[in-house]
Structure formats: structure tokens, C-alpha cells
N, C-alpha and C positions, 0 to 999 in steps of 0.2 A: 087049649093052654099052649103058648108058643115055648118051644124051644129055648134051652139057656141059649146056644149060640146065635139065634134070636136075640134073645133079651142082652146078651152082651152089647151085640152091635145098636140095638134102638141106644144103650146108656154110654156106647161111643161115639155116636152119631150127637147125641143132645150134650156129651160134655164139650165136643167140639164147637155146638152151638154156641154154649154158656161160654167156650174160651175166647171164640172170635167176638160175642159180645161184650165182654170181659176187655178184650185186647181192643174195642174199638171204641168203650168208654174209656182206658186210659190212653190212648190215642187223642182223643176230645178232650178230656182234661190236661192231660201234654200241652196241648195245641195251647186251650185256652190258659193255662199255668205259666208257659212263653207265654204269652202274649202278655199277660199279668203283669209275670216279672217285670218285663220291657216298660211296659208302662207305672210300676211303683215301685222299681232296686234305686231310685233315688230317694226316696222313703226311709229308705231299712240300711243304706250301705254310704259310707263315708269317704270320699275320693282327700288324701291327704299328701301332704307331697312329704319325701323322705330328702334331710338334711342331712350335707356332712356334720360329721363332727365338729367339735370348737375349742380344742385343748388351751388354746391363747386366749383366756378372756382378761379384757384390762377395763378396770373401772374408772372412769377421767376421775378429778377433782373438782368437786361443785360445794365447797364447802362445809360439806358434812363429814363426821368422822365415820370409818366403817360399821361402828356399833349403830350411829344415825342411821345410816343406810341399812342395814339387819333389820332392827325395828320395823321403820318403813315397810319392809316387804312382805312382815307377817302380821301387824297391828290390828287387830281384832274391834272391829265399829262391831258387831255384834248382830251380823247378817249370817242365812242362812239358805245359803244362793242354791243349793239343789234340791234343797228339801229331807236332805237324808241324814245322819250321822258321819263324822270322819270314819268312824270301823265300820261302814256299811261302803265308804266310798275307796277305802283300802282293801276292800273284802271282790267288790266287784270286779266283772273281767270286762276284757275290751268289747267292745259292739262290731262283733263280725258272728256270723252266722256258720258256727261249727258246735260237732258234738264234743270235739276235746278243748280242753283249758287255751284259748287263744291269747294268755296272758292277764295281766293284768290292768286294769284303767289306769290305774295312779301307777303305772309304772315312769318315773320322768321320762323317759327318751321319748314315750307315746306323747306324752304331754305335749313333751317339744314339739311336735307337729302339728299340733296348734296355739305353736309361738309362747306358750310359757317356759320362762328362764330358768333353766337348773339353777338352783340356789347353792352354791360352793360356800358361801361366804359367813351363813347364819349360824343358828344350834335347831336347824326344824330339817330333821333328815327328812328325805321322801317325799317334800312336799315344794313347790316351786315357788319364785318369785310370785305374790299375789293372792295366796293362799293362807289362811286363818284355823286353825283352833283351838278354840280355848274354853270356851264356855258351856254350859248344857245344853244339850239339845233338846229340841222340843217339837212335839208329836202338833200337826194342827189341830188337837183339841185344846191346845196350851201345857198338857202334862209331860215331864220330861220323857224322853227317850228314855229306855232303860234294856239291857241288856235281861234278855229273859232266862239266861243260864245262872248268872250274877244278881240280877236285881239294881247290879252298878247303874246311876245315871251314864250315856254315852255323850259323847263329845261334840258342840255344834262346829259347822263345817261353813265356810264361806269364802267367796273373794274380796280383796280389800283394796284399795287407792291402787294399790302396787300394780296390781293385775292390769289395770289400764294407761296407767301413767309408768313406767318404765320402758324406756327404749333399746333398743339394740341393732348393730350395726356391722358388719362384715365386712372387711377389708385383705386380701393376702394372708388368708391363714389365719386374721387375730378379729375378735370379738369385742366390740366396744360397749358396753352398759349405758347405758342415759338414765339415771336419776330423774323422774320427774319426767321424763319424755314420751312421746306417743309409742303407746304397744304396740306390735305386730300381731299381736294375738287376734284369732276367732272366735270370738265366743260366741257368736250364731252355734256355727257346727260342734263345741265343747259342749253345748248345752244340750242338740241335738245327741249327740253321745252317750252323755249321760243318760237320757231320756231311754236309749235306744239300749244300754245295758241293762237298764232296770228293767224293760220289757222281753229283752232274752231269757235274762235271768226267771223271768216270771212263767216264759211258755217251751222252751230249749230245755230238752231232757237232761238230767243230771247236775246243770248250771245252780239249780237254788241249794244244792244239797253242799255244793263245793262251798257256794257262798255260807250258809249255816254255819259251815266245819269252820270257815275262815274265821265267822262273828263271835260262836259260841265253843266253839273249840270242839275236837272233833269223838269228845267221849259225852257230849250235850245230853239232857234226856230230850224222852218224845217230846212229854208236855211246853218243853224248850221250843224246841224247832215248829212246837205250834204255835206259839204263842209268835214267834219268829214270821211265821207265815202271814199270820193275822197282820204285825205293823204291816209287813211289804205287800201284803194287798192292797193296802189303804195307800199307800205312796203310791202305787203301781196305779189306784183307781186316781190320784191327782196326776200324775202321770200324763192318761189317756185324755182327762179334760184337758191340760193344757195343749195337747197334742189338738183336739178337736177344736178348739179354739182358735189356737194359729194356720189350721186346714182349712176354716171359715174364712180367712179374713186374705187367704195365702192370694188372692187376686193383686191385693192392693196393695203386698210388700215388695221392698227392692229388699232382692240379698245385700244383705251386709258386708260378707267376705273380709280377709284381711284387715284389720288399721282402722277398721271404721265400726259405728254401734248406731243407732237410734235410740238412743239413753233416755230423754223425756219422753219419748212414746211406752219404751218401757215401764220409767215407774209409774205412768198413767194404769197401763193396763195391769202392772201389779198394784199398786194402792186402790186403786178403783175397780176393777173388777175381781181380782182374785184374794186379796186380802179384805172383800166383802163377804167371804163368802160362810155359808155357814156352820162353826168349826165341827158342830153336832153329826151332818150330814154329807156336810163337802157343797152345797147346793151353791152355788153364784147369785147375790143379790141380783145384781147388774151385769148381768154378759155380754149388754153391749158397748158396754166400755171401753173394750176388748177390740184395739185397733191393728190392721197394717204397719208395719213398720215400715214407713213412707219416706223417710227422711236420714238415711243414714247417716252421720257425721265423724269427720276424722277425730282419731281421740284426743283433745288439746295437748300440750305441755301445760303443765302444772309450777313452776320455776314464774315468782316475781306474782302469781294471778292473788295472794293473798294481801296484795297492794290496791285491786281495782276494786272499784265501787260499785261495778257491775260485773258478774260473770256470765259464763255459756255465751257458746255464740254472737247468739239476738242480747244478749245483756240483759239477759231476762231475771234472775236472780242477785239478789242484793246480799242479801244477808253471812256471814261464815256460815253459821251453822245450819240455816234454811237450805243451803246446796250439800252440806255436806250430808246434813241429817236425813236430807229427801234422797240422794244417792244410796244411804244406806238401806234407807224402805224399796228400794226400787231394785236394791240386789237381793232380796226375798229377808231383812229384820224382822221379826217376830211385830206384831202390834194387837192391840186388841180393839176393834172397833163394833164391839156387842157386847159390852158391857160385862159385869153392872157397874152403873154409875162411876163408883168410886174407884171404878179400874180402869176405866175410856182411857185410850190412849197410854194405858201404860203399854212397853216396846221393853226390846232385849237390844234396842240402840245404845250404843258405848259415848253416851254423850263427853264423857270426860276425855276418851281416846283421843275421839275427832278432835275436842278443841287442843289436843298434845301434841296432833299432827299438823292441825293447823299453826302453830307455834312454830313447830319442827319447820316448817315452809316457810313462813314470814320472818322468822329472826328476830331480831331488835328492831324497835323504832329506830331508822337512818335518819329523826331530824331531830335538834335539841326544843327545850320546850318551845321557843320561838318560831320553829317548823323550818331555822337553817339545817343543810347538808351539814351532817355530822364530820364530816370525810374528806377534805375538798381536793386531794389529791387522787384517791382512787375510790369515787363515788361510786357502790356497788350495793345491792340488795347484802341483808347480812346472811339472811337466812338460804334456803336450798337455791345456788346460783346456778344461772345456764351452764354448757359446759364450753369449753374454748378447744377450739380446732385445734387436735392431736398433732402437728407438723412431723413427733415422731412415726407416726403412723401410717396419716392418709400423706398426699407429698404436700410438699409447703406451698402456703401462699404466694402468690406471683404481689411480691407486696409493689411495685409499679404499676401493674393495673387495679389493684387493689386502691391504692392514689386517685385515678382516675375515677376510680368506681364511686369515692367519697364524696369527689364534685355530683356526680348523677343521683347519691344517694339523696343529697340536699337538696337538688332540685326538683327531682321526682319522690321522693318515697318521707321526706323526712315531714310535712306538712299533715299524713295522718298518723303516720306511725311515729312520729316525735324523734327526737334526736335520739344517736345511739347513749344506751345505758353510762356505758362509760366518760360518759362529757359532762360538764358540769350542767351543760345547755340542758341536760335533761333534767336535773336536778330544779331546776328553779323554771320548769316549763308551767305555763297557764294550765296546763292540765290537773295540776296539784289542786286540791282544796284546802282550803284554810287549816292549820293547826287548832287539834282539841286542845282540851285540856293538857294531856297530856304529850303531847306536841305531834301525834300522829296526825300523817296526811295522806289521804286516799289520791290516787288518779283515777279522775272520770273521762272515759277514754274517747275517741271518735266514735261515733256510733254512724254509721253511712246506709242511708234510704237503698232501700231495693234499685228504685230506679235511677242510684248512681250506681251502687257498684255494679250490680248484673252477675250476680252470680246465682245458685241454683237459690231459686224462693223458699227451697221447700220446706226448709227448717220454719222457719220464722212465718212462713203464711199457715202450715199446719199447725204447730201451736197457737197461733192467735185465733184460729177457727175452730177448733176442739172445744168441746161443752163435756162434761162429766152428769153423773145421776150417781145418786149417794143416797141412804139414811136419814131420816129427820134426825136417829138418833146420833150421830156424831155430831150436832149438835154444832154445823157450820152457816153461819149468819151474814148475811149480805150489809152495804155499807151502811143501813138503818139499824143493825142488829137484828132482824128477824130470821128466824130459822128459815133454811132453806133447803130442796132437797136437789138442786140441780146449779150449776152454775158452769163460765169456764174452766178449762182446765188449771191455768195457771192460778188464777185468786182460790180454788178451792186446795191445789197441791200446798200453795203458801201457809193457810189455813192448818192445815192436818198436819205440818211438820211441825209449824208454828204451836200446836195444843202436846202435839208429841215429845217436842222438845222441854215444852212446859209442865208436863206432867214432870219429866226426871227434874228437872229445879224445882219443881214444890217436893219432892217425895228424897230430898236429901237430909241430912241432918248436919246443921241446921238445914232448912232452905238458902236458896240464893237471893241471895239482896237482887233487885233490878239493875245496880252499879253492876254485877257478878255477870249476870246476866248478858247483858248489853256487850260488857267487855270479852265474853265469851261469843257475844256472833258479830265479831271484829265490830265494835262501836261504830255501829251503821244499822241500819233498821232490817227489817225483814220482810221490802217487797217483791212481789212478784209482779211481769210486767209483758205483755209480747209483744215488743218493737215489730215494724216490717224493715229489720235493719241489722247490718254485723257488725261488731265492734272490729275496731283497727288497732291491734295492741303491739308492744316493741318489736323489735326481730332480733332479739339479742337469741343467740341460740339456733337461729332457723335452719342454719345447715342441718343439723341432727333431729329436724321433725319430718321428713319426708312421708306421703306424698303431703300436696299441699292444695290450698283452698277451702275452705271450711268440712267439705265433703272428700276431700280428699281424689278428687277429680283430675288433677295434675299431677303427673307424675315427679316432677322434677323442677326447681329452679328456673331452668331455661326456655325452659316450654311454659313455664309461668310469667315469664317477662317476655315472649311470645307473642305475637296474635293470636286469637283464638281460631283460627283460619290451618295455623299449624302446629296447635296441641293433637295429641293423637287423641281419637276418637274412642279406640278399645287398646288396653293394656292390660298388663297382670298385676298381681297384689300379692305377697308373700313372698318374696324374693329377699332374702338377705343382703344380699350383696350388695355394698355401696359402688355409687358412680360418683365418685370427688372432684369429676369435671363438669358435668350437668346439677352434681349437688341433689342425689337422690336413690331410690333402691334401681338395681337391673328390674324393666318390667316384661322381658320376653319371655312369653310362655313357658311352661313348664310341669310335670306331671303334680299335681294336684292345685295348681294354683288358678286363684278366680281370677276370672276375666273381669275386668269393671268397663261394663258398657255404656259411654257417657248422654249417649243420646235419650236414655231414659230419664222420666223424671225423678229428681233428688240428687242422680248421678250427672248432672250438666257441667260442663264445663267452661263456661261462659263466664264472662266479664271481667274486671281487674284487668282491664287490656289494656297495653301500650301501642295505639294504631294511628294511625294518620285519617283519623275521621269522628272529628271534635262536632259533639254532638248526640255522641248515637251511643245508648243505653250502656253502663258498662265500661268507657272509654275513657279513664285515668288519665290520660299523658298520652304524648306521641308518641310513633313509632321509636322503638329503639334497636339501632341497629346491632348485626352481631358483635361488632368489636364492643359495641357499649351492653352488650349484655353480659358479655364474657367479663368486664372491668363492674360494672358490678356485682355480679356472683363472688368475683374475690373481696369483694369489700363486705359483704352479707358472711362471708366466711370466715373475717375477722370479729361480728360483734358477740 
């Protein structure tokens, strides 16, 4: 039998063993855990840049009263863009990887840092420029949200027009608001965010328990906080599918970054693949629906579009409510597309909002019943107008080169982009269509073939080549009427907003007369259409849309009346700061801001050139030199 001092050392000898093996598996997991990280903290961690503050914000005048403008920012289409409740999206904290409270998501300042506006101006504390709620939330089985402590239904949560269409601008200390103008917002990474706190919250010690105390108050029972757990598993497991979805496809997306979306790729892959899916299970009809976001686009101005006959880009949509109503499904609106029957296509869409907004935008008809100019002195849109160069602000107009700039305008720019707004010349341009009945007249705008203008395809050739796969039971028909269960994207999107929209006009009381109707999706039809072409609409306003080209590829004015030879190749995006001499944001680098690397596709920066080589793809007009690019940026700065 050996000795204790024996058997001491054999079980210091083998715990030695166990420690060095011990110490040389977390050694290997070290190694491979770096290595990990390195290769997935883009995954999990948010690079955002930190703003000065903005004590000086001034709103221009665009004809709207300030209570116009409030509405506008929080008006409820009846989307339900994260999928959660407002007191689940107040309750969560921000997406950084700690075990103490890192704050809160919906804190504004966070927001701010990915470009949503402090709202000073409303009655919606806490909630920014772009942000909605108002209505019930609802679970994707269709049954309300409900508060488990309460039994209260909780409140749906979304972004609305505002969140895209509002602009802003930085000049010496003061903040300038654009109505109606291109956001700076992210909402790639806002989304990712969101994604990324409900996933902490789900596996990060102590996070769900804070979140609970936040929702159900912090004296909850058990059976509370279970029943608590139960919803947020269920969002957490849609969550993880969308996450695995966009991981599938992450080859063939360009980031979005700053200013820019791929908006019809989106509601493709939300109406088609994820709001097929099955609300019993969570299961995906169709997951491969489920595309890249290939095609980024800068976010329009919205100011005068409720005049054109065609909108988006390519001019691909006709209809008021066909764009408006499709934008709302494609920011996550409730729909039912499983029945039964006599529920198809009912939606939690605000059809009545939209067409309020759309009002709110268009104004009065500007012609008498005859289709003359109402105005003939100061011929203006009535409704939401561009805004006019701040002189107190940014420095004034060089109005002599601005002169000059006039002549160039007419020679070069005014044949697609038609006379400025403010001349009668635009007023009574060919572009007009006939007077209805009621004396309204659309502009049908230039629509320019790929192979003049030359700029990036990729809008306009990815929707024209996209096919969807759908249900026989939604019950969409080809131009024979027979059911069908596949078609393009756009005739089937037209389709499902088109039956969507029609479901809330039959199911009012009364219903809508088809007069009702018609005059609610701006008395024009409801087709859909995918040009290989971009429309050329006014430039009234254009100083305040920066960057510029459908893709948002240029940075600035001057590099846009440019060669394409000497546009810069890579730039940044998220820079507040105006430049009121090139006519655009600063885009030198800077800690969180994306680089837009144009040489990729979607991202090109090509065509709409002024060069000296008539002929070749792309090539508008001759060269323009700098004294005449400078003479007209100031004249672009007046309309």
C-alpha cells in the first residue's frame, strides 16, 4: 500500500496534468475564439460615427404649416417595420455586448447616429422624425400583442414616409430640415440593430429580466414574465430567419450605407417571401424570393412627384396608392395572404392616411377646369413645395453667374428636365396631359433608355429580370384571368396591392364607389411597368438632395456636371456637413462613416456626362468647362 506522501504527490503530479491540459484547451479555444471574433465582430458590433450636437435647427418654408409638417413625421400607414411592439422597442437596450445596461435603443441621441431627426417640433416625445404609433400590435399569428401582466393590447410600432423623405443639412453651427427631401438615415444598419438587440436580450445574462421589469413593471408575476418569454421567443425565432436569409443571399448584396435603400428589392422579399409565410409555424412558402439587395437607390425627394404619371426611378409605378400602399407592405404592414377566403388580403394598411398624405403633397389642382395655370404670376406646385436657398444661412447666390448659368441651363439641361418650375414655360410644357374632368393634369416625364443616359442599370435591369413564386391561393391571374402561381415581379407586386388596397374599399361602409376610388389613387390607373430607363424630372430643389444620380454615386453637383473621368471613384456617406460651393455633403472620411465604392455594381458612377465625345454611351452634352460649371450650380441654386 503506498504511502500518503506518495499518494499526495501521484494527485500533484496528475492535477498538474489536468491544469496544463486544461490551460492548453483554453489556450486553443483563445486562439480559435480570436480568430472567430476577427472573422464575425462585423456580425454582432455596429461601427456608428458620433455627431456634434445641433442646438440651431431651422425649418425652411415649403408651404406647409408646422402642424402639416408634425403630422407628416408621425402619420401612421399602419406598418410594422420591426416586428415588435412600441413598449418592447422602448424597453430594449442598445446592441453592444456587455453585462451592464449599455442604455437604451430608443434613446434619440443613439438614434441620431443613424440619421434619425430629433423631433422638437411634434407632441411624440421620445420618438424621432419617421416613427409611428398608433394602432394594435399584432403577433404573426394575426392576434393582438398583448401585455401579459395587463392583458392590455400593446401598441404597433413602424416607420412612415417621414423616415425616408425628410432631409437635413449642416451648415456653421445651424441645422436645416428639408420637408419632403432625401434622408440621411441607415436603415440597413437601424434594422441590423434592432435585430442585434433582440438577440442579446435573448442570450446576455440579466438583459431579458431588465427588459421584463421595463414591459411588465418590475412587481410582474412569474406566470407574467412567462408568458413574456414565450412572445419574445417567437420574434427572436423570426429574428434568426431573417438573419439566415439575408446570410444566404449576403454574396450578392451591395451595402446600402447612408442616403440610399434598395426599396423594391425589399418589399419583393417582404411581400413574397416573408409575408408568405406560415403564421401557425413561422415556415417560408417561398424562400427563394428572398433576394440581394443588388441595387441600392438614393432616397427621392418627394416635393411636386404627386403630379407625375410615373414614379420610382425606372417609372415603374403609376398609380397614388399602388406606390404608396406597396411601400407600406414592404415596411413590414400586417396582410393576410392564407386566408380564409373572405379575409384575403385584409391588411392593417392606413389606406385612408396615405391617400391624407398624399393630399398633404399634391395640394390643389394648379389648373382651372380648362387645364390653364391657375397662377400666372407665380406658377408653383400648391402643395408640399421644394425649399429655396436659405441666402441667410448658406452665403448668397452669385446671382451674375447665376445669369450665365440660365443661358447653359436652357441649352443644356432644360430639354429633359423641362423649364424651371417657376416660369410659365413650364406651365404650359408638352409634357402636360390633357385636362380631366376635373381639370387635373398629370406630367409624363422623359423617361431616357439605358443606352443614352449610362448610368448604373442596375435598378431598372434587376426589376425587369426578377420573377416571383406565390400561392395559387392569392388568387393572382395573368392577362387571360387564369390563376397563376409565378410571374414577374412587378405585374405580380401591382397585383397584391391592387387586391389589398381593394379589400379596404369593399369592407368600408358604405364601400367606395369606383369614382372614390380612382380619385383616391390620383385619377390614373394602377400599372406596373419595368422600363430599361430613368425618368428626368425638375430640378426645382436640387441643391438640398445631395449626393446625386439615382444611386446616389456622386457626390456633389460639380462632379456631376463633371466628366466621369473626374468623379471620385470612393467617397464617404453620412457627413452632415454642407459644401455650398460644390453643392453637396463633406465626403472625407470619417469614424463611422461608409465608404461608397463606385466601381461596384449598382454603385457606378457613370453617365449623364458633359464630355467632348458625341457618341459614346452616357454622353448628354459637351464638355463644360469650370467657369460654366460653376455659372450653373448657381443657377441650379436658385430653382
Amino acid at each position: 500500500m503506498p504511502s500518503t506522501r506518495h499518494f499526495q504527490k501521484g494527485l500533484e503530479t496528475m492535477f498538474k496534468k489536468i491544469a496544463l491540459a486544461v490551460l492548453a484547451v483554453v489556450v486553443i479555444l483563445g486562439i480559435v475564439g480570436v480568430k472567430w471574433w476577427q472573422d464575425n465582430r462585423a456580425n454582432f458590433t455596429i461601427d456608428l460615427p458620433t455627431y456634434p450636437s445641433a442646438p440651431n435647427v431651422v425649418w425652411l418654408q415649403q408651404n406647409w404649416t408646422p402642424q402639416q409638417s408634425a403630422w407628416f413625421y408621425h402619420a401612421d400607414q399602419g406598418t410594422q417595420t420591426f416586428g415588435i411592439p412600441y413598449e418592447w422597442f422602448i424597453a430594449l437596450e442598445q446592441p453592444v455586448i456587455s453585462l451592464s445596461d449599455p442604455g437604451l435603443l430608443s434613446d434619440p441621441a443613439y438614434l441620431d447616429r443613424y440619421g434619425f431627426i430629433p423631433d422638437t417640433q411634434s407632441a411624440k416625445p421620445g420618438l424621432p422624425i419617421g416613427f409611428a404609433h398608433n394602432g394594435i400590435a399584432e403577433e404573426p399569428s394575426g392576434a393582438p400583442f398583448r401585455n401579459p401582466q395587463t392583458n392590455k393590447p400593446m401598441t404597433s410600432l413602424g416607420l412612415t414616409c417621414a423616415a425616408c423623405h425628410t432631409g437635413r443639412l449642416s451648415y456653421e453651427n445651424k441645422t436645416i430640415v428639408v420637408d419632403g427631401g432625401p434622408a440621411l438615415t441607415n436603415i440597413k444598419n437601424f434594422q441590423k440593430a434592432v435585430g442585434l438587440s433582440i438577440i442579446f436580450t435573448h442570450f446576455i445574462p440579466g438583459r431579458f429580466s431588465r427588459f421584463a421589469d421595463r414591459v411588465l413593471g418590475p412587481s410582474a408575476s412569474d406566470d407574467a414574465k412567462t408568458a413574456l418569454r414565450r412572445q419574445f421567443d417567437a420574434v427572436y425565432a423570426q429574428v434568426t430567419t431573417v438573419a439566415r436569409l439575408e446570410s444566404a443571399v449576403n454574396d450578392h448584396t451591395i451595402d446600402e450605407g447612408y442616403t440610399r435603400l434598395d426599396a423594391l428589392t425589399r418589399i419583393g422579399n417582404t411581400v413574397f417571401a416573408l409575408d408568405t409565410a406560415d403564421p401557425a409555424t413561422g415556415k417560408l412558402a417561398h424562400p427563394e424570393n428572398f433576394l440581394g439587395y443588388s441595387a441600392p437607390v438614393h432616397y427621392p425627394r418627394i416635393w411636386n412627384s404627386s403630379w407625375f404619371q410615373w414614379v420610382q426611378y425606372n417609372g415603374s409605378i403609376q398609380g397614388v396608392m399602388t406606390r404608396n400602399a406597396g411601400e407600406a407592405l414592404g415596411v413590414r404592414a400586417i396582410v393576410n395572404f392564407t386566408g380564409p377566403p373572405d379575409t384575403l388580403y385584409a391588411s392593417s394598411v392606413q389606406v385612408a392616411t396615405i391617400d391624407e398624405l398624399e393630399q398633404s403633397l399634391a395640394g390643389k389642382i394648379p389648373f382651372d377646369k380648362k387645364g390653364n395655370p391657375l397662377d400666372k404670376d407665380h406658377n408653383d406646385f400648391s402643395g408640399l413645395r421644394s425649399p429655396k436657398w436659405p441666402d441667410k444661412i448658406l452665403p448668397p447666390i452669385n446671382t451674375d453667374l447665376a445669369a450665365k448659368g440660365a443661358v447653359l441651363y436652357k441649352d443644356r439641361c432644360q430639354h429633359c428636365h423641362l423649364p424651371p418650375v417657376s416660369t410659365p414655360e413650364f406651365w404650359t410644357a408638352p409634357e402636360w396631359s390633357a385636362p380631366d374632368a376635373d381639370g387635373q393634369r398629370l406630367l409624363d416625364l422623359h423617361m431616357l433608355p439605358l443606352t443614352v443616359i449610362g448610368t448604373d442599370p442596375a435598378q431598372a435591369t434587376d426589376m425587369q429580370a426578377r420573377s416571383v413564386q406565390f400561392p395559387a391561393s392569392l388568387g393572382i391571374t395573368d392577362d387571360d384571368g387564369q390563376v397563376v402561381t409565378s410571374a414577374s415581379f412587378g405585374s405580380a407586386l401591382g397585383k397584391v396591392v391592387t387586391n389589398t388596397t381593394g379589400y379596404w374599399f369593399d369592407h368600408q361602409n358604405p364601400p367606395k364607389t369606383p369614382a372614390e376610388r380612382l380619385k383616391m389613387n390620383g385619377s390614373r390607373g394602377d400599372g406596373v411597368r419595368a422600363l430599361l430607363a430613368y425618368k428626368a424630372r425638375p430640378l426645382n430643389g436640387i441643391w438640398a438632395t445631395p449626393p446625386y444620380l439615382h444611386n446616389g454615386s456622386v457626390p456633389n453637383l460639380y462632379a456631376l456636371l463633371s466628366p466621369v473621368a473626374e468623379r471620385p471613384t470612393k467617397f464617404y456617406l453620412g457627413n452632415r456637413e454642407y459644401d455650398p460651393v460644390n453643392v453637396g455633403y463633406r465626403t472625407d472620411p470619417f469614424p463611422g462613416g461608409f465608404e461608397l465604392d463606385t466601381t461596384l455594381r449598382g454603385n457606378h458612377n457613370t453617365g449623364h456626362e458633359f464630355a467632348d465625345n458625341p457618341g459614346k454611351p452616357g454622353v448628354i452634352g459637351p464638355a463644360l468647362t469650370p467657369d460654366e460649371r460653376r455659372a450653373l450650380i448657381e443657377f441650379l441654386k436658385s430653382l
